[in-house]
C-alpha positions in Angstrom: 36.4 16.3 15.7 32.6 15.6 16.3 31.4 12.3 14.0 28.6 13.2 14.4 28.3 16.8 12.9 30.1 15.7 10.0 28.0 13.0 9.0 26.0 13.3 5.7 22.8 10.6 5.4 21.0 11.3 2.2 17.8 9.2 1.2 16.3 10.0 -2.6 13.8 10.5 -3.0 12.6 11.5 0.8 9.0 11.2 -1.0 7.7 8.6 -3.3 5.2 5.8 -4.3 5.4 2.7 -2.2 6.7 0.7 -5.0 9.1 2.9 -6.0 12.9 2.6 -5.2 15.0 4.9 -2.6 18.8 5.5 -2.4 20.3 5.6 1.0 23.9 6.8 0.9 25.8 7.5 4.0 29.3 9.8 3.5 32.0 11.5 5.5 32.3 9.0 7.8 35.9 7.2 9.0 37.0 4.4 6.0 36.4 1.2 6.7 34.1 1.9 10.5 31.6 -0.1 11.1 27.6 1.2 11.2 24.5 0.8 11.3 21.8 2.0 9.5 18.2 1.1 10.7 14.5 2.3 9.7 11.9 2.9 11.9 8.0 3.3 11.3 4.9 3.8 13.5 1.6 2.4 12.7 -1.8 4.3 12.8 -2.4 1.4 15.3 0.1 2.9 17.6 2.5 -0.1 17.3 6.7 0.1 16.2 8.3 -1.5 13.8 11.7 -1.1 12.6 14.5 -2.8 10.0 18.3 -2.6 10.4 21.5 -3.5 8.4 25.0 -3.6 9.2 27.8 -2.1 7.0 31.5 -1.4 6.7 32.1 1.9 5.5 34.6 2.2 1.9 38.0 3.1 1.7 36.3 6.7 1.1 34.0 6.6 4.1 31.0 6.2 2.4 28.0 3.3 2.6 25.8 3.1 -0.2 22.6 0.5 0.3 21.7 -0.1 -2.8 25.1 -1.0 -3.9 27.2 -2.5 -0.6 26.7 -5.4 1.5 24.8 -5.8 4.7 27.0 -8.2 7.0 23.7 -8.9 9.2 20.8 -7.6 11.1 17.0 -8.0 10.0 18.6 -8.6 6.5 21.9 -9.4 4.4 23.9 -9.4 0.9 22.7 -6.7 -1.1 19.2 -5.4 -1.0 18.1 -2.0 -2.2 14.7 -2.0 -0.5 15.7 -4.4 3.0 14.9 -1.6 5.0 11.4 -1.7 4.1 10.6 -5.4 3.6 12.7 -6.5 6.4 10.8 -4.1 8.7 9.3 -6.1 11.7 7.6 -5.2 15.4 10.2 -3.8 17.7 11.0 -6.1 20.6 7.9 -6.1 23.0 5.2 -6.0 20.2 2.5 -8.1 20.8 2.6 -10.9 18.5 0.7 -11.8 15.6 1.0 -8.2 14.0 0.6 -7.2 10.7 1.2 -4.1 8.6 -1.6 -2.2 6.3 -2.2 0.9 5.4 -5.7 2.1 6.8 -5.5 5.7 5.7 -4.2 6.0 2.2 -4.8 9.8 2.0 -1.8 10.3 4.4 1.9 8.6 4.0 3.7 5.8 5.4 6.4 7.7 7.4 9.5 6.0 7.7 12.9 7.4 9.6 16.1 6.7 8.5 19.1 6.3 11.1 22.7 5.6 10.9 24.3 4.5 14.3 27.9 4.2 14.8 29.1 0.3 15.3 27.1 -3.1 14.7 23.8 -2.4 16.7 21.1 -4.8 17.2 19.0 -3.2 20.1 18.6 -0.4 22.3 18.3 2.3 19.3 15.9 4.1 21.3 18.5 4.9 24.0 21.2 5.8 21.4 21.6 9.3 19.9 21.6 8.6 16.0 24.6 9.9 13.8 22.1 11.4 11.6 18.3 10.9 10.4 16.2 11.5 7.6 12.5 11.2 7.5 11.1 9.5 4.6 7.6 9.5 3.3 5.8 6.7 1.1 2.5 7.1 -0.5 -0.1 4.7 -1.9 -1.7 7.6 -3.4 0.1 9.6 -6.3 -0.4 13.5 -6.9 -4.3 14.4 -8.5 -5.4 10.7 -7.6 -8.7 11.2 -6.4 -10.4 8.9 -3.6 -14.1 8.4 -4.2 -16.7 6.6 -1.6 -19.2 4.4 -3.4 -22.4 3.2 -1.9 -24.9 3.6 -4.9 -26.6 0.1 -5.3 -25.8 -0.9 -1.9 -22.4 -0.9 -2.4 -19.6 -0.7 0.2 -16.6 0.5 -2.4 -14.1 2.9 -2.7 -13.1 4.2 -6.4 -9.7 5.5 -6.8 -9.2 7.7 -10.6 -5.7 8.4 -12.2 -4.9 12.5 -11.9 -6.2 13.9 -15.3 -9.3 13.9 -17.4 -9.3 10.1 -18.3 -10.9 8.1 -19.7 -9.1 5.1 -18.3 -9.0 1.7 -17.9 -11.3 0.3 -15.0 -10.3 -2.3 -12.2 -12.3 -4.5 -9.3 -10.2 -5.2 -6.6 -11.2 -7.9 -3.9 -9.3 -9.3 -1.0 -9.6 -11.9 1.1 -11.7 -13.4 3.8 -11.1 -11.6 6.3 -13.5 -8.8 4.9 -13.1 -4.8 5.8 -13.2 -2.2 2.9 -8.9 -2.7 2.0 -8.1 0.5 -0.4 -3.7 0.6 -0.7 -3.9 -1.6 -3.3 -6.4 0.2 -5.6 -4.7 3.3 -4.9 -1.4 2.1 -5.7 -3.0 0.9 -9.0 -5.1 4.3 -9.7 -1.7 5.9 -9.3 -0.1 3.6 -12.4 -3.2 4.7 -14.4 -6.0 2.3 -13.7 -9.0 3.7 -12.2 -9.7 0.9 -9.2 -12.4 0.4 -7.3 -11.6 -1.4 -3.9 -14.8 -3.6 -3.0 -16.1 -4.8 0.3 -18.0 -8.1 -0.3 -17.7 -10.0 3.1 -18.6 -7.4 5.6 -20.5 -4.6 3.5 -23.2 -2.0 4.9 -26.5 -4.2 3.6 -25.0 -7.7 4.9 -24.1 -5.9 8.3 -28.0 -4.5 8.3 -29.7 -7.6 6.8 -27.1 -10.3 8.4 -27.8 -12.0 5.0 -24.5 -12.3 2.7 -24.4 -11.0 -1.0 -24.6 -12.3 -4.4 -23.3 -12.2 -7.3 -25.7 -9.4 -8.5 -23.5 -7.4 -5.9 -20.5 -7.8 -8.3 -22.1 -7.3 -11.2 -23.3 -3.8 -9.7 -20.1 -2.9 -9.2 -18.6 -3.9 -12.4 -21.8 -1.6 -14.1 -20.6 1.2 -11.8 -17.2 1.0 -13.0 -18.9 0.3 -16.9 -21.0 3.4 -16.8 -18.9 6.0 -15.0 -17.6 8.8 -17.6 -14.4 8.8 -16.8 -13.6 4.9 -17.3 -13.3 2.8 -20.8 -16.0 0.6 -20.0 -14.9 -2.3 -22.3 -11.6 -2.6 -20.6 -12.3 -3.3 -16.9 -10.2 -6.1 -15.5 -11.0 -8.3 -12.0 -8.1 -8.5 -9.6 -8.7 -11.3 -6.9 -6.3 -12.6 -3.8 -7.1 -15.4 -2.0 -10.6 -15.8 -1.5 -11.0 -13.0 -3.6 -9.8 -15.3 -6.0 -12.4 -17.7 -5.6 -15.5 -14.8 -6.9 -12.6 -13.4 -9.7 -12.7 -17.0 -11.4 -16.6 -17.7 -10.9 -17.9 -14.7 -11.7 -14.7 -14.5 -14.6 -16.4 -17.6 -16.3 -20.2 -17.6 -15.5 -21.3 -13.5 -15.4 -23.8 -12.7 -18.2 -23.2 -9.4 -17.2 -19.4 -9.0 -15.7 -16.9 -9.9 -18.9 -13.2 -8.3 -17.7 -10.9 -7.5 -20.3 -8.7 -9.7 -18.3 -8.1 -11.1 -14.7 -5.6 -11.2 -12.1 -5.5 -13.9 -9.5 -2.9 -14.4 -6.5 -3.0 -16.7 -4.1 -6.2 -18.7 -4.6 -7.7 -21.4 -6.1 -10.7 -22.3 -8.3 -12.3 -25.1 -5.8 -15.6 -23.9 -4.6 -19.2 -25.4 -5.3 -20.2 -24.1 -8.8 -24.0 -23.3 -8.1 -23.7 -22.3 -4.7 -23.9 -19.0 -3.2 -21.1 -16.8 -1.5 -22.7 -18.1 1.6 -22.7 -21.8 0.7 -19.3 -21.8 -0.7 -18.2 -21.0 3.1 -19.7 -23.6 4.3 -18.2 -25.7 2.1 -14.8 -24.5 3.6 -16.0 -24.5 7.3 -17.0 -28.3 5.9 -13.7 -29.6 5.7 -12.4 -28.0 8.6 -11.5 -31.3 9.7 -8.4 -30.8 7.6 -6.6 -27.8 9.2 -3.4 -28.6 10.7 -1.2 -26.8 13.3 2.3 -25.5 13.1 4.7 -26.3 16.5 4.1 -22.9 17.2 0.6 -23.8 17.1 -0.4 -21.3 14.3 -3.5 -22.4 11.5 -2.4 -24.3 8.6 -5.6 -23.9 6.3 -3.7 -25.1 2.9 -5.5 -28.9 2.8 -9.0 -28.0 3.0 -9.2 -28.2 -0.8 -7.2 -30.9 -1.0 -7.0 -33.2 -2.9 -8.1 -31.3 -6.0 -11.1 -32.7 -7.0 -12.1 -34.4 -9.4 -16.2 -33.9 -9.7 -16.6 -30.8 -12.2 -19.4 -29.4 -9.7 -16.3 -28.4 -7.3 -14.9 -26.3 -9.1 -15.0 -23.4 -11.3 -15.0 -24.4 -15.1 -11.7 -22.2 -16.7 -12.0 -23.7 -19.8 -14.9 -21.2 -19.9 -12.8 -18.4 -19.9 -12.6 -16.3 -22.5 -9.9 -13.3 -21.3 -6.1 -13.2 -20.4 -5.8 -14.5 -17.2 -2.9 -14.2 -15.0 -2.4 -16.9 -12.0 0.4 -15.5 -9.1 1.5 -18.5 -7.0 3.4 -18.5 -3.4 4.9 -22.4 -3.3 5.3 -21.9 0.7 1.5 -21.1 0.6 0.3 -22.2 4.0 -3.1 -20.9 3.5 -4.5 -22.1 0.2 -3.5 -24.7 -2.5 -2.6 -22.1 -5.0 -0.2 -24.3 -6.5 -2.2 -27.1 -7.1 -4.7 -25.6 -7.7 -2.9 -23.2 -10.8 -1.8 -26.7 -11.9 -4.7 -28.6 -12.3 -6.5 -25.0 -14.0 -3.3 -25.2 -16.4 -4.9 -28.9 -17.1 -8.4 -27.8 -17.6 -7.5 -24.9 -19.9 -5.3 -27.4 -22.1 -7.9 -29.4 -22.5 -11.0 -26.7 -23.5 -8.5 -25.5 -25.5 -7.8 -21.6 -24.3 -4.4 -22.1 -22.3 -3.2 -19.8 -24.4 -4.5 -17.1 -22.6 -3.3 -18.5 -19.2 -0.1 -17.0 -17.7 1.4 -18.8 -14.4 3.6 -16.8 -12.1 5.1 -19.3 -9.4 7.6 -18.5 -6.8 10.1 -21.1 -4.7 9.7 -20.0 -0.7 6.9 -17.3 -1.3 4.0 -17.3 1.0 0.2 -16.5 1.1 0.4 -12.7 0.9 1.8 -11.2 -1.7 1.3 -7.6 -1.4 2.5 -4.5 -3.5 6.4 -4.1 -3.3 8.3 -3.2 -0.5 5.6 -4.4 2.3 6.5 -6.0 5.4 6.7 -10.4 5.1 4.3 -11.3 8.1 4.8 -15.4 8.2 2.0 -15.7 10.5 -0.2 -13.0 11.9 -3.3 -12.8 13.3 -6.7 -13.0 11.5 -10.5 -13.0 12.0 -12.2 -14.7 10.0 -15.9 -13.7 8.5 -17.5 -16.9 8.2 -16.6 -18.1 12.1 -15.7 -14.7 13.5 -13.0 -16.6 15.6 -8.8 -15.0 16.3 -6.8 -17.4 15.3 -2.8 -17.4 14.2 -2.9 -17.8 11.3 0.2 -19.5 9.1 0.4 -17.4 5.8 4.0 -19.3 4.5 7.3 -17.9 2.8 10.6 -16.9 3.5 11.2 -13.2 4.2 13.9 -12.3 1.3 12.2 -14.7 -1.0 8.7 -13.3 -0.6 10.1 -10.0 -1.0 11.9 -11.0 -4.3 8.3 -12.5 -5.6 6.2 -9.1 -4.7 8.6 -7.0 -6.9 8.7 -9.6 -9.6 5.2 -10.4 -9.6 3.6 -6.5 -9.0 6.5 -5.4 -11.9 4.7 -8.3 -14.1 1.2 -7.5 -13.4 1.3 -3.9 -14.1 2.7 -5.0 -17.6 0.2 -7.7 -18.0 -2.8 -5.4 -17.0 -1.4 -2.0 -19.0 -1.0 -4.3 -22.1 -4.6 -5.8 -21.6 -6.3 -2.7 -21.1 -4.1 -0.4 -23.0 -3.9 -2.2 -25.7 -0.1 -2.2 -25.4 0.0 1.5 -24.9 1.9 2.6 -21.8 0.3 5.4 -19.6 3.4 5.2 -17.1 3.1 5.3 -13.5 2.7 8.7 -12.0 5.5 10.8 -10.4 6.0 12.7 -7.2 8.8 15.4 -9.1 5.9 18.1 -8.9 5.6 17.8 -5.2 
């Protein structure tokens, strides 16, 4: 009998959010056989990456991921998603790579093998038992993508499918600039109209070589404020990294910007109060003499605000702040003190009195980047930065299963926190793919 032709792989759904579960279920294969099932995925970069898990077929010949052990490979134990956040370059890559989503109008395409036997390499020369191609979008069904450059703005607004109005969002990254959109699209598709900002490397600074101000997030909060289909009293700020930095300042010293709440990951609240955008990166590039090297000679960029200071012009005033706020903390963070830093805020907020609005999310063996569910770990990758426009390999921190774990718990955790802040406890729900 040919295995092969008798082989059943089925993967539901074959077409779905990138935060939403799959089930991959392999049947009608010999009880108790050994196999191998493995994802592959290639980038709009051109470069491979793929995932694979070994597994012992049942007494009834079937392997079910979500339920059954992995006995090794890029992951083990029992991990619904592993084939997704245990997804790394293919042997050959060129190191330092990372995985994002340039093109969120198109899906991330990801095959689905089984092999027979324990493989670990040479897939490509293999014939698979079977394969299923399986897509994963950023943007759901009706969500509507929406270039902004009114007011000098270099922005991309992302609506929820319907008629609104709904809830608004600013989304800013980190220093290494670029206009990032997955995440505001992953977020338009749960109901929250999101506009993705570039504030490092936008049009005007490009033209004018000079960098913005804080008039340039106040014109994109009023864009968000004053466009029909958006609640203009409940517009949160969404921060990682240094992204956190203008979240906090702008959070607790904007006449003009007043979020309904605030999401920070991965950042910390030291910069100099009454400087610019401009000056507070020089006040990074200041204590330069701080960063540290791993063995593998990769940038370790976490001490540059330490120790926490103590002189109130260093750092942003919390105890100002008068919305929910919602700190999301990597404790292998080689890049920032986010702990720390979420500690000694805790502190401040005790003491003016409005800790009652802060909410700490902190996870053991989590690094730097905590992305949407479901995205590839990257340890180390590497990374340009704006204010030196130097490569460098950069050391982002966390253990691969662990960091995984914290981007499901902590994205679950935010879209409750943010739907309950700018819902008003109503629940939209995310949108779903059953009409395509």
């Amino acid at each position: 009998m040919d295995v092969k032709s008798c082989v059943n792989l089925w993967v539901q759904p074959t077409r779905g959010l990138m935060d939403e579960k799959f089930v991959v279920l392999v049947q009608n294969v010999l009880p108790g056989s050994q196999l191998t099932v493995r994802a592959f995925h290639r980038c709009e970069d051109g470069h491979s990456w793929e995932a694979f898990a070994h597994y012992n077929a049942n007494t009834s010949g079937t392997v079910n991921v979500a339920e059954d052990l992995s006995l090794g490979g890029t992951y083990s134990g029992v991990e619904p998603m592993g084939l997704l956040w245990s997804l790394r370059p293919v042997p050959g890559s060129k190191p330092g790579l990372r995985m994002r989503k340039m093109n969120v109008q198109t899906p991330m395409e990801v095959t689905i093998s089984v092999y027979q036997g324990h493989q670990t390499e040479g897939f490509m020369d293999q014939e698979p038992l079977a394969g299923v191609m399986v897509e994963r979008w950023y943007m759901a069904p009706g969500v509507r993508r929406i270039p902004i450059t009114e007011g000098g703005l270099s922005a991309t607004l992302f609506l929820p499918s319907g008629p609104g109005p709904f809830p608004g969002l600013l989304d800013l990254w980190g220093g290494g600039g670029k206009l990032v959109e997955y995440r505001a699209a992953l977020l338009a598709s749960h109901g929250i109209a999101s506009l993705a900002l570039d504030y490092l490397t936008p049009k005007i600074t490009m033209e004018k070589g000079k960098m913005v101000d804080n008039q340039y997030f106040e014109t994109a909060y009023r864009v968000l404020q004053q466009h029909p289909q958006i609640l203009g009293s409940r517009i949160a700020m969404l921060g990682l990294s240094f992204g956190t930095s203008v979240t906090l300042r702008m959070a607790a010293y904007s006449q003009v910007l007043k979020p309904r709440c605030a999401v920070c990951i991965s950042g910390s609240h030291v910069q100099p109060v009454d400087g610019s955008l401009e000056q507070v990166m020089v006040f990074f590039a200041e204590n330069a003499v701080k960063t540290r090297f791993s063995e593998q000679d990769e940038v370790i960029w976490r001490d540059l605000l330490q120790p926490i200071p103590t002189d109130p012009t260093l750092k942003v005033d919390v105890g100002r702040i008068q919305c929910p706020l919602l700190l999301v903390v990597g404790e292998d963070d080689q890049n920032w003190p986010a702990l720390e830093s979420a500690m000694d805020m805790k502190e401040m907020m005790e003491r003016a009195g409005n800790s009652h609005l802060l909410t700490v999310l902190s996870y053991p063996n989590a690094g730097h980047l905590i992305e949407p569910p479901y995205a590839p770990h990257a340890r180390a990758s590497s990374f340009r930065s704006v204010s030196t426009g130097i490569k460098v390999m950069a050391l982002w921190g966390g253990e691969t299963a662990a960091h995984a774990r914290a981007q499901e718990d902590a994205w679950r955790k935010m879209l409750v926190f943010l739907k309950a802040n700018l819902y008003g406890g109503t629940n939209p729900g995310a949108a779903s793919f059953s009409k395509l």
